[in-house]
C-alpha positions as CSV (number, residue, x, y, z in Angstrom):
1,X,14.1,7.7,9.9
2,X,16.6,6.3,12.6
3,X,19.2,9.1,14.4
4,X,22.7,7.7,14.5
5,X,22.8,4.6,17.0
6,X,19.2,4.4,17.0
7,X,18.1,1.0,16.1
8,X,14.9,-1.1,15.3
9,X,13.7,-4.4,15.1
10,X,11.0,-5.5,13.0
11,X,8.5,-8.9,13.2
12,X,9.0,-12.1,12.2
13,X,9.8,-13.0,8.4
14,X,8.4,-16.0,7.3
15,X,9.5,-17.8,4.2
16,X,7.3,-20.2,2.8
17,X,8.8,-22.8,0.3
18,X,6.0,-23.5,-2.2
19,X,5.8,-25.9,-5.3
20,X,3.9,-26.0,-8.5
21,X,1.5,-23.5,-9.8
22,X,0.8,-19.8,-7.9
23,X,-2.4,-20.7,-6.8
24,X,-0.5,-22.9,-3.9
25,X,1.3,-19.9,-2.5
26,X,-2.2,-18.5,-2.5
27,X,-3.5,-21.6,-0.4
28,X,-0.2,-21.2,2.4
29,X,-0.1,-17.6,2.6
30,X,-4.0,-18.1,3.8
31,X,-3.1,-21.4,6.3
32,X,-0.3,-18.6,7.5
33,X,-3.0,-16.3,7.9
34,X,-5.3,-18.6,9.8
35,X,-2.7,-19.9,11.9
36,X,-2.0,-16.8,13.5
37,X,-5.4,-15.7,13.5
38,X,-6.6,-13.6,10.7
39,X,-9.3,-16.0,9.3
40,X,-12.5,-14.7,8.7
41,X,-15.2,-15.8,11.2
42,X,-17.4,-18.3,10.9
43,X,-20.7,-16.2,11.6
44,X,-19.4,-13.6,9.1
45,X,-22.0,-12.5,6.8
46,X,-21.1,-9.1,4.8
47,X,-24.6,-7.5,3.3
48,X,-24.4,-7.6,-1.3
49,X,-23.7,-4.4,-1.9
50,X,-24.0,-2.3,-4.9
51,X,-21.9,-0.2,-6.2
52,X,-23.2,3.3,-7.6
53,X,-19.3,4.2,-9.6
54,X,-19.8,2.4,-12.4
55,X,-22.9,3.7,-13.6
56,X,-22.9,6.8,-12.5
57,X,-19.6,7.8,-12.8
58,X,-16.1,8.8,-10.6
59,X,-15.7,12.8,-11.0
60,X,-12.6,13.4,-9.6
61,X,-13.8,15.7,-6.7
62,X,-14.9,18.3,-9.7
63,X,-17.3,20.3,-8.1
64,X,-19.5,21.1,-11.4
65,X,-19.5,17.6,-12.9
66,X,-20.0,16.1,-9.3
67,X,-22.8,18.7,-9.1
68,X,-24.2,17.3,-12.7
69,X,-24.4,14.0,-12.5
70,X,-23.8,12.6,-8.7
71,X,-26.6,13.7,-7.4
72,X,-29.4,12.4,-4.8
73,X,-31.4,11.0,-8.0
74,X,-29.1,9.3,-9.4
75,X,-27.8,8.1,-6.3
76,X,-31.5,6.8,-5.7
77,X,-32.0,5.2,-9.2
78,X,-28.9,3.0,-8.3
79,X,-30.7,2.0,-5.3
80,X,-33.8,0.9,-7.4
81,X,-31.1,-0.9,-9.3
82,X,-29.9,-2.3,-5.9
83,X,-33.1,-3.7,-5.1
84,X,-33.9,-4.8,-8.3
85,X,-31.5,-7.2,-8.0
86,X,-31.6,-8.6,-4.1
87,X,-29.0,-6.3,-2.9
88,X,-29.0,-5.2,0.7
89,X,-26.7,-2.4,0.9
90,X,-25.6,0.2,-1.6
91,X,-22.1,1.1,-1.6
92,X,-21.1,4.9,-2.0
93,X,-17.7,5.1,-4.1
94,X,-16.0,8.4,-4.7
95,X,-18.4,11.5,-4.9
96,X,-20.3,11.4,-2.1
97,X,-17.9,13.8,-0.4
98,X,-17.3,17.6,-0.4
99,X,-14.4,16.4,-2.4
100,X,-12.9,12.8,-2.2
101,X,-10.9,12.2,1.2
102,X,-12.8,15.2,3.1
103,X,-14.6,12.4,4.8
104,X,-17.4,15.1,4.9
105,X,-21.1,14.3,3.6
106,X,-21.9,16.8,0.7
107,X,-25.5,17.8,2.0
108,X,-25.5,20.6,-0.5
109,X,-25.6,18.0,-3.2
110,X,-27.1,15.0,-1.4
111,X,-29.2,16.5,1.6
112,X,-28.2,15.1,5.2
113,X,-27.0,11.4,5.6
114,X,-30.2,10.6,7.8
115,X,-32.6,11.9,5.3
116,X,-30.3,9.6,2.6
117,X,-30.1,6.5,4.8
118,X,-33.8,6.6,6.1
119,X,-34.6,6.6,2.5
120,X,-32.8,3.6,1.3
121,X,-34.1,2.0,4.3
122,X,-37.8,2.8,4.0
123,X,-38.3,2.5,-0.1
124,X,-36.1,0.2,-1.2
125,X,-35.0,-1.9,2.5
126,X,-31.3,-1.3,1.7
127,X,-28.6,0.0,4.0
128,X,-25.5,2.3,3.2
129,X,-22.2,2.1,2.5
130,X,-19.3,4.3,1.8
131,X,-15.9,4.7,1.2
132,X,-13.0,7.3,2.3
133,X,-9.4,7.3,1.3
134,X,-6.2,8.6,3.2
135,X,-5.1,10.7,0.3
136,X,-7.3,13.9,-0.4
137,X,-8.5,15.4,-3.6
138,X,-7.9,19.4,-1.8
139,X,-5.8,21.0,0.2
140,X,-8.3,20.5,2.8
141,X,-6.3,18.9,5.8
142,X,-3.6,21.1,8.3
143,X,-0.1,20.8,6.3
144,X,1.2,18.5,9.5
145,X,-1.0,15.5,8.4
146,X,0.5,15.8,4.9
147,X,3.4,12.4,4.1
148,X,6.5,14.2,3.2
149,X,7.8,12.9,0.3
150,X,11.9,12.7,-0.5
151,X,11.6,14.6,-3.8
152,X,8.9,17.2,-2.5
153,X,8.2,17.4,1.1
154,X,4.8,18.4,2.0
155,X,4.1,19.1,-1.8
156,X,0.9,18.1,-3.8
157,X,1.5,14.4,-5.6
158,X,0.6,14.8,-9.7
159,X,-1.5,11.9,-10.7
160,X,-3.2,12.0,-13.6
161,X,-3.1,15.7,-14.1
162,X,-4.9,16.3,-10.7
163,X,-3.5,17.3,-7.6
164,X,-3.4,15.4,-4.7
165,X,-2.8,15.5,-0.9
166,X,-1.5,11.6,0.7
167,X,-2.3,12.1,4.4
168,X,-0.8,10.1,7.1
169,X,-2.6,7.8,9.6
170,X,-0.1,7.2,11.8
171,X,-0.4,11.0,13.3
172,X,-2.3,10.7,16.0
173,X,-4.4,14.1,15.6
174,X,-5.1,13.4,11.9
175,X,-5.6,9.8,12.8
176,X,-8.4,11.1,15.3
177,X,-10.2,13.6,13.1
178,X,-10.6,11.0,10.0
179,X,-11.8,8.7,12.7
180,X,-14.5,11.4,14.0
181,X,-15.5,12.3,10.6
182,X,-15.8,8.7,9.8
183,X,-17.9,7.9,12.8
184,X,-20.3,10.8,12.4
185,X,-20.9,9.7,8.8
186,X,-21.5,6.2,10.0
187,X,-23.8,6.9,13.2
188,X,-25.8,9.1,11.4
189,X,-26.8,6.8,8.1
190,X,-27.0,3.9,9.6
């Protein structure tokens, strides 16, 4: 929000004129891209990942179900999967955390991250992955980091019956602590 008199500029707009089918917008939005930089590099070479959510299952940040069915076995039966099937990483979707955008490694569930991650490494050669959101199944997080929103500041969003906390990255203190999380997640299962 701007005060009265305040003012602000924002970037360049580009307008693209593009012909035919939507597959050639496709094609100039990525030459724009490239042009200015944002091309993937040539020596990029992501690991295959596989992905655990789809067979065993996205929970919602349930405790008991979470507690039922994503659990270190199941988690390790993917990873047989995984292997099976040449992958070199597997990929951690929701459940992994106390509850989903905690960014905190469940060891009650799962046991520590090294423990985890030397595992995959040693039986079945595979590395971890994981993901975190910016919106948090709990009221875990300090109120401050909360996005107020115009009909309900600093309220719970409803989404599909659950409750949900959307957390803002541009505060630098939040911004930091998701960060440190992140990182000790990360430096410790890799």
């Amino acid at each position: 929000s701007l005060a009265p008199g305040q003012s602000f500029t924002f970037g360049t707009t580009h307008y693209l004129l593009v012909e035919g089918v939507i597959e050639n917008a496709f094609v100039r939005y990525r030459e724009l891209l490239d042009r200015h930089g944002h091309g993937v590099p040539v020596d990029y070479d992501p690991p295959v990942n596989w992905n655990e959510l789809y067979d065993v299952g996205w929970f919602n940040s349930d405790r008991e179900k979470l507690k039922a069915h994503y659990t270190r076995d199941a988690l390790l039966r993917e990873a047989e999967k995984a292997r099976a099937c040449g992958c070199e990483l597997l990929y951690l979707d929701p459940g992994w955390e106390v509850a989903e955008g905690t960014t905190l490694w469940d060891e009650d569930r799962l046991g520590t991250v090294e423990s985890f991650a030397n595992l995959l490494q040693r039986e079945y050669g595979l590395g971890m992955g994981f993901r975190t959101i910016l919106r948090c199944y709990r009221n875990h997080w300090d109120q401050r980091h909360v996005v107020q929103h115009a009909t309900a500041p600093k309220a719970p969003v409803e989404w599909g019956g659950q409750q949900l906390w959307e957390l803002c990255l541009c505060d630098p203190s939040f911004q930091e602590q998701k960060i440190e999380r992140i990182q000790n997640v990360a430096s410790r299962g890799s």
